[in-house]
Each structure stands twice: as C-alpha cells, then as structure tokens.
Biopython code that builds the backbone (N, CA, C, O; Angstrom):
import numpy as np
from Bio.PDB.StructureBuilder import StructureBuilder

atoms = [
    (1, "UNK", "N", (-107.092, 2.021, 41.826)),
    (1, "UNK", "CA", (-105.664, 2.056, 42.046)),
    (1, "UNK", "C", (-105.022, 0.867, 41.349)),
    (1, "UNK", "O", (-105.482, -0.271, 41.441)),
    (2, "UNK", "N", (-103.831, 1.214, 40.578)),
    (2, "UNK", "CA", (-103.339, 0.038, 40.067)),
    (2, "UNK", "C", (-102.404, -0.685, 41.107)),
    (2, "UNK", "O", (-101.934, -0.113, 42.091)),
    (3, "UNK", "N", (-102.208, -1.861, 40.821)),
    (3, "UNK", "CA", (-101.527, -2.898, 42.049)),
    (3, "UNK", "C", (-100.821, -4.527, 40.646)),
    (3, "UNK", "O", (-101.258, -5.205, 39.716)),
    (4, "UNK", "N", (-99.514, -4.330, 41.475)),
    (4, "UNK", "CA", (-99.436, -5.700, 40.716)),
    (4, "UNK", "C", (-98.669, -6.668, 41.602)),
    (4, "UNK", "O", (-98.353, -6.137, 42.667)),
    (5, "UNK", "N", (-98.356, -7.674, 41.504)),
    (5, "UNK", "CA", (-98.176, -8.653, 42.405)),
    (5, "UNK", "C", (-96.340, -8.327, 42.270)),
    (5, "UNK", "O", (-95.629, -8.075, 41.296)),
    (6, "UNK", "N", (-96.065, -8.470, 43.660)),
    (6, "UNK", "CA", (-94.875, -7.902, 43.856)),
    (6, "UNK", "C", (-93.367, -9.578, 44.272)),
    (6, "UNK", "O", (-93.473, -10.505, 45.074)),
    (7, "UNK", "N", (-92.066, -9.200, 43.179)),
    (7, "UNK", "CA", (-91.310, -10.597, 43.147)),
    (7, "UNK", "C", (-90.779, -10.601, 44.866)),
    (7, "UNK", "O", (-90.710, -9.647, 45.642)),
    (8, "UNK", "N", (-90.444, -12.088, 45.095)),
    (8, "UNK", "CA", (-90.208, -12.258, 46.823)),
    (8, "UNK", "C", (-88.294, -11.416, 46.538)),
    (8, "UNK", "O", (-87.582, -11.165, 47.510)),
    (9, "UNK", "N", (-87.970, -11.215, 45.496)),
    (9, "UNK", "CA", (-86.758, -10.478, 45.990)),
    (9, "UNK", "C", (-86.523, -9.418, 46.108)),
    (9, "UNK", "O", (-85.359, -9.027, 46.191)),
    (10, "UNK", "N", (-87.355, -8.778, 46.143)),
    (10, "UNK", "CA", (-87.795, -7.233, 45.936)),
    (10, "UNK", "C", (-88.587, -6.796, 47.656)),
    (10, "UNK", "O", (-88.637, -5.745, 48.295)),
    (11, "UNK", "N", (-89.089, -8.149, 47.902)),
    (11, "UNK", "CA", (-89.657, -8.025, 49.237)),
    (11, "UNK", "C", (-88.268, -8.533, 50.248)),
    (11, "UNK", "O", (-88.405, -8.289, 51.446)),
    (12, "UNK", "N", (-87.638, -8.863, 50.042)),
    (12, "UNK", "CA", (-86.419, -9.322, 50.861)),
    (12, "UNK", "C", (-85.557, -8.126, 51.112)),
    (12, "UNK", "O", (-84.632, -8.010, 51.915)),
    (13, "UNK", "N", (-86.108, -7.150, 50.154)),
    (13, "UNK", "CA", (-84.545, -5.771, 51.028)),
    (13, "UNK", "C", (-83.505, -5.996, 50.882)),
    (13, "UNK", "O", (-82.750, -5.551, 51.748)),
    (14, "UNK", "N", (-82.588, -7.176, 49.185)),
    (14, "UNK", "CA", (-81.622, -7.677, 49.802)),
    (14, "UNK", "C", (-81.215, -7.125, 48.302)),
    (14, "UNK", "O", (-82.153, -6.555, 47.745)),
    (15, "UNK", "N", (-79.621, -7.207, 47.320)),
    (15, "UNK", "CA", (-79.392, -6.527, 46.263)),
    (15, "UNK", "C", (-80.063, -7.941, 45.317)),
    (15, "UNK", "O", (-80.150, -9.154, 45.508)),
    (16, "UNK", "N", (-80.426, -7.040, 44.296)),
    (16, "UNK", "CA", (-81.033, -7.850, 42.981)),
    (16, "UNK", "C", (-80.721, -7.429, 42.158)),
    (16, "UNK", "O", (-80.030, -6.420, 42.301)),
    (17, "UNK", "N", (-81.030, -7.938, 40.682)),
    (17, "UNK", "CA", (-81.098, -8.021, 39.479)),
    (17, "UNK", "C", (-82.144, -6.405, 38.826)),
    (17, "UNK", "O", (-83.261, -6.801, 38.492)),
    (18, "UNK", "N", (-82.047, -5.383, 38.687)),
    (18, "UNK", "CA", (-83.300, -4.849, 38.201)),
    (18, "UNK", "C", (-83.773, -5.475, 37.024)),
    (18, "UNK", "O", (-84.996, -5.557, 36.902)),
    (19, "UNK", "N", (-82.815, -6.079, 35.847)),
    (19, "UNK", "CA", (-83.446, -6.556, 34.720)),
    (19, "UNK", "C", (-83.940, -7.862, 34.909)),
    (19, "UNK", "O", (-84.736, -8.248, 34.053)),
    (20, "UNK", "N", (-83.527, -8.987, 36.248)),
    (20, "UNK", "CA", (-84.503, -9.837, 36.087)),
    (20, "UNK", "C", (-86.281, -9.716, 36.685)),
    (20, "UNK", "O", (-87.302, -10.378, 36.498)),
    (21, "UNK", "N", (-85.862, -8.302, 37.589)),
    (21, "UNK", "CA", (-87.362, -7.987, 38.092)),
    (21, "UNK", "C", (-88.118, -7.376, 36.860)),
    (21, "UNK", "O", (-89.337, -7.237, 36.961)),
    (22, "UNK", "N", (-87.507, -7.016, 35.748)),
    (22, "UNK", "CA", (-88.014, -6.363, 34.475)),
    (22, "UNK", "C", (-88.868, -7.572, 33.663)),
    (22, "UNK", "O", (-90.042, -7.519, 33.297)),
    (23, "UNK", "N", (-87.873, -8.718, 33.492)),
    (23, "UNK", "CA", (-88.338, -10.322, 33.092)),
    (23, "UNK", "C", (-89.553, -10.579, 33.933)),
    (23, "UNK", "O", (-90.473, -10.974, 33.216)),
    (24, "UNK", "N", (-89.865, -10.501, 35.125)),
    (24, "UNK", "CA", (-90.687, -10.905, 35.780)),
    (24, "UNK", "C", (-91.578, -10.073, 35.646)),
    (24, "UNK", "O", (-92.669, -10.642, 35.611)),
    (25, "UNK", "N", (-91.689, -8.546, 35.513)),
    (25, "UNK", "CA", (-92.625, -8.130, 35.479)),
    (25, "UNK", "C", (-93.496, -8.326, 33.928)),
    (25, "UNK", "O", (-94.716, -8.330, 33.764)),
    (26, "UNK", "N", (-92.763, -8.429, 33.233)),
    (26, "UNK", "CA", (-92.979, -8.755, 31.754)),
    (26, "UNK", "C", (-93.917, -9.738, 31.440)),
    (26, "UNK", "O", (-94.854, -9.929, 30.665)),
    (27, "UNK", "N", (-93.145, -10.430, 32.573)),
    (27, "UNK", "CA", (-93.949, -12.298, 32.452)),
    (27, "UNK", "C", (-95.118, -12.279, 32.893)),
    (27, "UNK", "O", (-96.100, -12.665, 32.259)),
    (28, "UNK", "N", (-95.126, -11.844, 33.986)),
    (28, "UNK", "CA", (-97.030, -11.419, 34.851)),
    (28, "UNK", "C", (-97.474, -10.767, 33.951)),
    (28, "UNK", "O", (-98.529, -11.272, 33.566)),
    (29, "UNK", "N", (-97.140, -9.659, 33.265)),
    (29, "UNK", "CA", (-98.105, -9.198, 32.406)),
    (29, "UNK", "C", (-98.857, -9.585, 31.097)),
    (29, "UNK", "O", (-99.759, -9.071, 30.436)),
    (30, "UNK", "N", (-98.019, -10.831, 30.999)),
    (30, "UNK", "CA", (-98.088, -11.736, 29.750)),
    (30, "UNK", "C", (-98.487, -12.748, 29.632)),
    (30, "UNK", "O", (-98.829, -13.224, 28.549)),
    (31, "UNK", "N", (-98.552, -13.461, 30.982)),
    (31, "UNK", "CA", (-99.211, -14.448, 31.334)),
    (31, "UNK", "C", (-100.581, -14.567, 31.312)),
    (31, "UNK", "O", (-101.153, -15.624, 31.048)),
    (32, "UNK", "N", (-101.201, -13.413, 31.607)),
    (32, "UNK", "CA", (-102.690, -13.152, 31.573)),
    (32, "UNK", "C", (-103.239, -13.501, 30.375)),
    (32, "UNK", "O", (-104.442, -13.759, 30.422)),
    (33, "UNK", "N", (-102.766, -13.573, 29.440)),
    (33, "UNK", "CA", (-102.706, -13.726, 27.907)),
    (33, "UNK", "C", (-103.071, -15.418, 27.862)),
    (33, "UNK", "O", (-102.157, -16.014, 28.431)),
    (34, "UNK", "N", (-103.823, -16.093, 27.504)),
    (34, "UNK", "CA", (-104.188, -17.378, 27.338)),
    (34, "UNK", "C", (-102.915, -17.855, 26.132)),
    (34, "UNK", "O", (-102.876, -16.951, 25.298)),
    (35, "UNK", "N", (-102.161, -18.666, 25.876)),
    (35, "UNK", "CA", (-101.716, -19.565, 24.706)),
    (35, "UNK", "C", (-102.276, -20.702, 24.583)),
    (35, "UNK", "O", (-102.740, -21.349, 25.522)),
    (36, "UNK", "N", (-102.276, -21.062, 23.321)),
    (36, "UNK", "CA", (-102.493, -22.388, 22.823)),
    (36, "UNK", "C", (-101.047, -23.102, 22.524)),
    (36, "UNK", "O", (-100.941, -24.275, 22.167)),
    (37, "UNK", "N", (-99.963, -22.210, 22.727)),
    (37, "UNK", "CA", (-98.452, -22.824, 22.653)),
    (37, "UNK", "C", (-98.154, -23.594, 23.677)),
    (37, "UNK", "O", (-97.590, -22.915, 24.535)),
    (38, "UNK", "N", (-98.267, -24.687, 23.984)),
    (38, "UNK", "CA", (-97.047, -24.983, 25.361)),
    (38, "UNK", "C", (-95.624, -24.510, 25.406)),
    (38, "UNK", "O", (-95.062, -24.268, 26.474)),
    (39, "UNK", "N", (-94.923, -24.354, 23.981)),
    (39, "UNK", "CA", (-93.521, -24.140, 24.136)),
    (39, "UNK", "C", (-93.793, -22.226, 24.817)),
    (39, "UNK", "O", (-93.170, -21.703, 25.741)),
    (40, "UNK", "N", (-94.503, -21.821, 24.272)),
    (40, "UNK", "CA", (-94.466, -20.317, 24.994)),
    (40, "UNK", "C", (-95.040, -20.031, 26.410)),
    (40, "UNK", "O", (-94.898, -18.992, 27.054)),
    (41, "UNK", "N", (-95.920, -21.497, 26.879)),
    (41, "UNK", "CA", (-96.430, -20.887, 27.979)),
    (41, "UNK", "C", (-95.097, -21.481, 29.275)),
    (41, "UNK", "O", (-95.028, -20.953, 30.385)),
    (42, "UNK", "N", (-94.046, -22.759, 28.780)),
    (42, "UNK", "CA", (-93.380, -22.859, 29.294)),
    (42, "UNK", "C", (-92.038, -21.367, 29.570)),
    (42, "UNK", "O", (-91.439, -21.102, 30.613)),
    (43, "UNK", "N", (-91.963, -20.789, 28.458)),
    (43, "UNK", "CA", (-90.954, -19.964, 28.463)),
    (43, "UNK", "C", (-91.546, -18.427, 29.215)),
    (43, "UNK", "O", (-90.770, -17.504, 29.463)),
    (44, "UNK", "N", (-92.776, -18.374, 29.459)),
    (44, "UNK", "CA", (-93.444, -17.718, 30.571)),
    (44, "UNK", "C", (-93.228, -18.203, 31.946)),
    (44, "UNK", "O", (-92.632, -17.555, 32.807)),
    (45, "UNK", "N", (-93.634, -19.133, 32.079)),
    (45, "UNK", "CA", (-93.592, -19.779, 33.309)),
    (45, "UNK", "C", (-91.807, -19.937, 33.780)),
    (45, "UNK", "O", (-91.445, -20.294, 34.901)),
    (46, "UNK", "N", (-90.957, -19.612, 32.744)),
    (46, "UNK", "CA", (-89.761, -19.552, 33.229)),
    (46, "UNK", "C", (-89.068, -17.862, 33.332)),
    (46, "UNK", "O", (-88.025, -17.479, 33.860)),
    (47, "UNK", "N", (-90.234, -17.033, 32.524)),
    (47, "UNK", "CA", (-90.475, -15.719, 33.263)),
    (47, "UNK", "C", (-90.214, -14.920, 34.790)),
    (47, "UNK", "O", (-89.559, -14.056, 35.374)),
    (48, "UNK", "N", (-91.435, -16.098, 34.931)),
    (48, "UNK", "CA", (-92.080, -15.255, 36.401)),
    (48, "UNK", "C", (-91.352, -16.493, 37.321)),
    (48, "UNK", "O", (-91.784, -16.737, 38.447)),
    (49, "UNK", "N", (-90.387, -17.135, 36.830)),
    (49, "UNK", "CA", (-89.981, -18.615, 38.083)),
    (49, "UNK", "C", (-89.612, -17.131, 39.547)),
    (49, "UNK", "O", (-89.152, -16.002, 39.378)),
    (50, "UNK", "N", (-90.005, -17.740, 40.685)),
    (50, "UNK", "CA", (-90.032, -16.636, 41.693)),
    (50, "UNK", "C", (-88.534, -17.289, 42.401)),
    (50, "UNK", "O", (-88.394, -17.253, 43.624)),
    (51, "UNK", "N", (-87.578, -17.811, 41.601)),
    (51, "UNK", "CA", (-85.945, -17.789, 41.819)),
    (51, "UNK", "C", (-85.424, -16.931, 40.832)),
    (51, "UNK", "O", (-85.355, -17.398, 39.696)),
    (52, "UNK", "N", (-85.048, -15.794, 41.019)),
    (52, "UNK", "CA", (-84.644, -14.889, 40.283)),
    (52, "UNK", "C", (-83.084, -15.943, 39.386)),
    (52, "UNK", "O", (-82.960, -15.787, 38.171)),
    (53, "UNK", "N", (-82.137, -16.844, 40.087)),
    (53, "UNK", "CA", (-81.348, -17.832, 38.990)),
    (53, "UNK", "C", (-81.667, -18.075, 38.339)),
    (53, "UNK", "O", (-81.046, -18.021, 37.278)),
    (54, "UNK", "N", (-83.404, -18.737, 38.466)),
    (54, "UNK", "CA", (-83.643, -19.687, 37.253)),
    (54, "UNK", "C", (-84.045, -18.969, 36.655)),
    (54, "UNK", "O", (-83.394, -19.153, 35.626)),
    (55, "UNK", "N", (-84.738, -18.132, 36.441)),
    (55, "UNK", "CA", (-85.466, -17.052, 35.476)),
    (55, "UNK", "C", (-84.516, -16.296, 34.501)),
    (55, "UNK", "O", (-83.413, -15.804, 34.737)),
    (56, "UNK", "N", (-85.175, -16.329, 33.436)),
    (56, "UNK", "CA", (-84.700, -16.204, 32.287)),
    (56, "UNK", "C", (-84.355, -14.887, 32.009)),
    (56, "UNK", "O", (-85.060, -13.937, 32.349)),
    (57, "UNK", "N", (-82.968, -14.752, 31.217)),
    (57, "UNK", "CA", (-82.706, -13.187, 31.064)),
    (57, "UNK", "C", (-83.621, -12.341, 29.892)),
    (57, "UNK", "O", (-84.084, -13.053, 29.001)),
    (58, "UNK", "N", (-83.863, -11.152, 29.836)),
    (58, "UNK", "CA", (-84.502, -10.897, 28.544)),
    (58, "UNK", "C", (-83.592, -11.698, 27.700)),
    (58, "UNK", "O", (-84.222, -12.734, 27.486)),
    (59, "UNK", "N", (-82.429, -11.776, 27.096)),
    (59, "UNK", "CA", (-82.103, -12.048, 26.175)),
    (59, "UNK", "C", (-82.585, -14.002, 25.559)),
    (59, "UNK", "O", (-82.728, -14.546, 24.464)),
    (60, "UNK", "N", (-82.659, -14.353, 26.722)),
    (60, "UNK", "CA", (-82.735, -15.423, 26.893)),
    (60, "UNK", "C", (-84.465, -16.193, 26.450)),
    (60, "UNK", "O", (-84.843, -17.268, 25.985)),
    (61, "UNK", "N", (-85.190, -14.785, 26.966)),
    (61, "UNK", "CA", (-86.897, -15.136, 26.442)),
    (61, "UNK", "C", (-86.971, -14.763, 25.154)),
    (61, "UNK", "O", (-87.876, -15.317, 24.531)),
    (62, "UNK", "N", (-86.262, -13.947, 24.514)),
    (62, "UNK", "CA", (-86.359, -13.129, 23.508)),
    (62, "UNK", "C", (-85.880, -14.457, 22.788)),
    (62, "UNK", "O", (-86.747, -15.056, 22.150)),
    (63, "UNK", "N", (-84.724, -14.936, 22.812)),
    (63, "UNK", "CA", (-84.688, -16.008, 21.915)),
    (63, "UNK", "C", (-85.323, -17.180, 21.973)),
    (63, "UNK", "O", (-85.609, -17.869, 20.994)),
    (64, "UNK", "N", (-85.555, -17.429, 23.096)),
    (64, "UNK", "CA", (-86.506, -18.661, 22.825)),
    (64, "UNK", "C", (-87.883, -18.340, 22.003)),
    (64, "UNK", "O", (-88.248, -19.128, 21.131)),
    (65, "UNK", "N", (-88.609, -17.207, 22.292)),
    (65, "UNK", "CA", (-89.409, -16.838, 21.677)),
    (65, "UNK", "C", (-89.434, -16.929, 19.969)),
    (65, "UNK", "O", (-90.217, -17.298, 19.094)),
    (66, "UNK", "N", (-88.110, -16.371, 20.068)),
    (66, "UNK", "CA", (-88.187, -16.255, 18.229)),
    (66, "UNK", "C", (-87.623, -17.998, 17.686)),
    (66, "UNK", "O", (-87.568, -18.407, 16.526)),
    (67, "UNK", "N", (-87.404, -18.461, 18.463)),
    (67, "UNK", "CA", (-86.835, -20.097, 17.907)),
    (67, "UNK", "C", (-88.705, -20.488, 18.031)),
    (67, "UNK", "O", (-89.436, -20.582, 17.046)),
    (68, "UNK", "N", (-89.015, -20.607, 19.027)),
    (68, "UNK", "CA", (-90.639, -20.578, 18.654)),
    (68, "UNK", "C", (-91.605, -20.442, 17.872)),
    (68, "UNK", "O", (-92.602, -21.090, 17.553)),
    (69, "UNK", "N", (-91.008, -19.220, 17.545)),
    (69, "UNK", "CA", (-91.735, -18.582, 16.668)),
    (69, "UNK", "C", (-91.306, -19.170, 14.908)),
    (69, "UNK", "O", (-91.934, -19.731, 14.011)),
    (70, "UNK", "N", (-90.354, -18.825, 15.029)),
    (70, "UNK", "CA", (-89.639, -19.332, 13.706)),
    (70, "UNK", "C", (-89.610, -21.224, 13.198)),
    (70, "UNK", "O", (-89.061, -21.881, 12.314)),
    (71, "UNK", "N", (-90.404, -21.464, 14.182)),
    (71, "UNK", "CA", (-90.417, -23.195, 13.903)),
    (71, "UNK", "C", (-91.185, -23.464, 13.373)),
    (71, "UNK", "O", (-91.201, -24.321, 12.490)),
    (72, "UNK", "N", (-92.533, -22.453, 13.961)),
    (72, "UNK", "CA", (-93.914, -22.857, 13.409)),
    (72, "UNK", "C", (-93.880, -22.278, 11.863)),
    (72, "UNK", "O", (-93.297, -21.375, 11.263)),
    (73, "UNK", "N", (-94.917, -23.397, 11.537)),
    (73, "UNK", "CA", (-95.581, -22.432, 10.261)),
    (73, "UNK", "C", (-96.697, -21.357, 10.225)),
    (73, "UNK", "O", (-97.412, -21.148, 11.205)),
    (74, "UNK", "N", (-96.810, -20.722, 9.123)),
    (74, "UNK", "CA", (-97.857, -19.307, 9.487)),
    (74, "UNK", "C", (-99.470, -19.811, 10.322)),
    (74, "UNK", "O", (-100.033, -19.270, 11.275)),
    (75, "UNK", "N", (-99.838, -20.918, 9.598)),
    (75, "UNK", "CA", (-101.069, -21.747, 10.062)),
    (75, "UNK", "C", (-100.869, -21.878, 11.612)),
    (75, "UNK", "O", (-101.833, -21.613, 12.330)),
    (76, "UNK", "N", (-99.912, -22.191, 12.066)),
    (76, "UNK", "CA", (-99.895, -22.794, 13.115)),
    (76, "UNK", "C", (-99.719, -22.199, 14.108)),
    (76, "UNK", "O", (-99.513, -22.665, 15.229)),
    (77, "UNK", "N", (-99.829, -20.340, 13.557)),
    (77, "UNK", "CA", (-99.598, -19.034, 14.664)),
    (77, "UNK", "C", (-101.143, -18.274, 14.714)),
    (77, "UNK", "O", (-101.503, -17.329, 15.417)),
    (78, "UNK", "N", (-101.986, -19.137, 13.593)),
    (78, "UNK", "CA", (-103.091, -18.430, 13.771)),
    (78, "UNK", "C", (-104.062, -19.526, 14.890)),
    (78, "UNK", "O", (-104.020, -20.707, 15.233)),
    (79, "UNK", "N", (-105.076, -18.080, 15.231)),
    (79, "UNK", "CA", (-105.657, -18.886, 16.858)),
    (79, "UNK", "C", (-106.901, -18.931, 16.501)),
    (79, "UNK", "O", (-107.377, -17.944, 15.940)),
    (80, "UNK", "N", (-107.820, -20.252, 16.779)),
    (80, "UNK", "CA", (-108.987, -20.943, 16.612)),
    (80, "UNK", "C", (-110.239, -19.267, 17.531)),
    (80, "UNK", "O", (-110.347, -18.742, 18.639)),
    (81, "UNK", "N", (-110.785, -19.134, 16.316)),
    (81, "UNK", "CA", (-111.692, -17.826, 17.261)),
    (81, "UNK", "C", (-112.747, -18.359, 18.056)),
    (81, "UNK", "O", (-113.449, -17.517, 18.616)),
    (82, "UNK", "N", (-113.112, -19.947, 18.295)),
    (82, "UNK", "CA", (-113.877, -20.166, 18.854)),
    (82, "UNK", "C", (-113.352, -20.282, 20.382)),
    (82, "UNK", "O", (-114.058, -20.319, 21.390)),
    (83, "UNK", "N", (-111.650, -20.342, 20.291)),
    (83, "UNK", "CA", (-111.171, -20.336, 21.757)),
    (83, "UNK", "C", (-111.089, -19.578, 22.559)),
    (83, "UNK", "O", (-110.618, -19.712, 23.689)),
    (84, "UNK", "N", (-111.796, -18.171, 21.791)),
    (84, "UNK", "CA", (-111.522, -16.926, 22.743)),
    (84, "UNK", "C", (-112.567, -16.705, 23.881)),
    (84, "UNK", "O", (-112.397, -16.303, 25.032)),
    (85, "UNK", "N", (-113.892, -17.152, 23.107)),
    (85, "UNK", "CA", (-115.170, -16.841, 24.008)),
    (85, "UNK", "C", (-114.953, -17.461, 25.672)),
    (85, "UNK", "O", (-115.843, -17.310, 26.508)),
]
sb = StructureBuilder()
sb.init_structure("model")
sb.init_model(0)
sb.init_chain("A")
sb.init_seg("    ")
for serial, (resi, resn, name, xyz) in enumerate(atoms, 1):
    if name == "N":
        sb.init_residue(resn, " ", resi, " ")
    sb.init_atom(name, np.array(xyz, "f"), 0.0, 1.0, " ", f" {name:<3s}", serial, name[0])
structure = sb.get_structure()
C-alpha cells in the first residue's frame, strides 16, 4: 500500500492552501533525493517547512531553483559517482 507522510494542515480540518500542500508534497518527494548542493537542499527544506507561511510558493522554488541552477557552471552540476554507492 502506498502511504506518504501527511502536512499538520491538512490534519487540522481547518481551510488551506491546496498549492502549498502541492509544494510540500513535491518537497517530500524530492527530498529523498541526496544533494551535494546546499543552496538546493536549503530551498527543499523550505519546501516541506511544516508552516504552510513560510513555505515556499511553486513559483517561488521554481525560481530559486533556476537562479541555482543558472549560477553554477556545467562542471559543477555534474555528481562525483563515487557518492552514490
């Protein structure tokens, strides 16, 4: 059976955001994912923040992501294969 870890505002019965529970679900699923980025594992961790305020809108991961992304150089997006084992 599939199961995934469920946000505390969704357990509260109270009105929410569906697109920030979308962010959050996004983020758990992405998190599982090891980085060698800190700037991306911070902008995860501001994913799944379990204050639906502080948590980031898609639009909001989406760009940080690509400012991320777009900083590095190509070298510096490729991942050491000895870190996977």
């Amino acid at each position: 059976m599939y199961s995934c870890p469920c946000p505390l505002e969704l357990l509260s019965r109270t009105v929410y955001c569906p697109f920030k529970l979308d962010v959050w679900q996004l983020g758990c699923s992405l998190v599982e994912f090891e980085s060698t980025i800190p700037a991306i594992d911070e902008v995860l961790a501001r994913m799944t923040d379990v204050d639906p305020v502080r948590r980031l809108s898609a639009r909001e991961a989406l760009d940080r992501f690509s400012t991320i992304v777009h900083s590095m150089g190509p070298e510096d997006l490729l991942i050491d294969v000895s870190c996977l084992s």
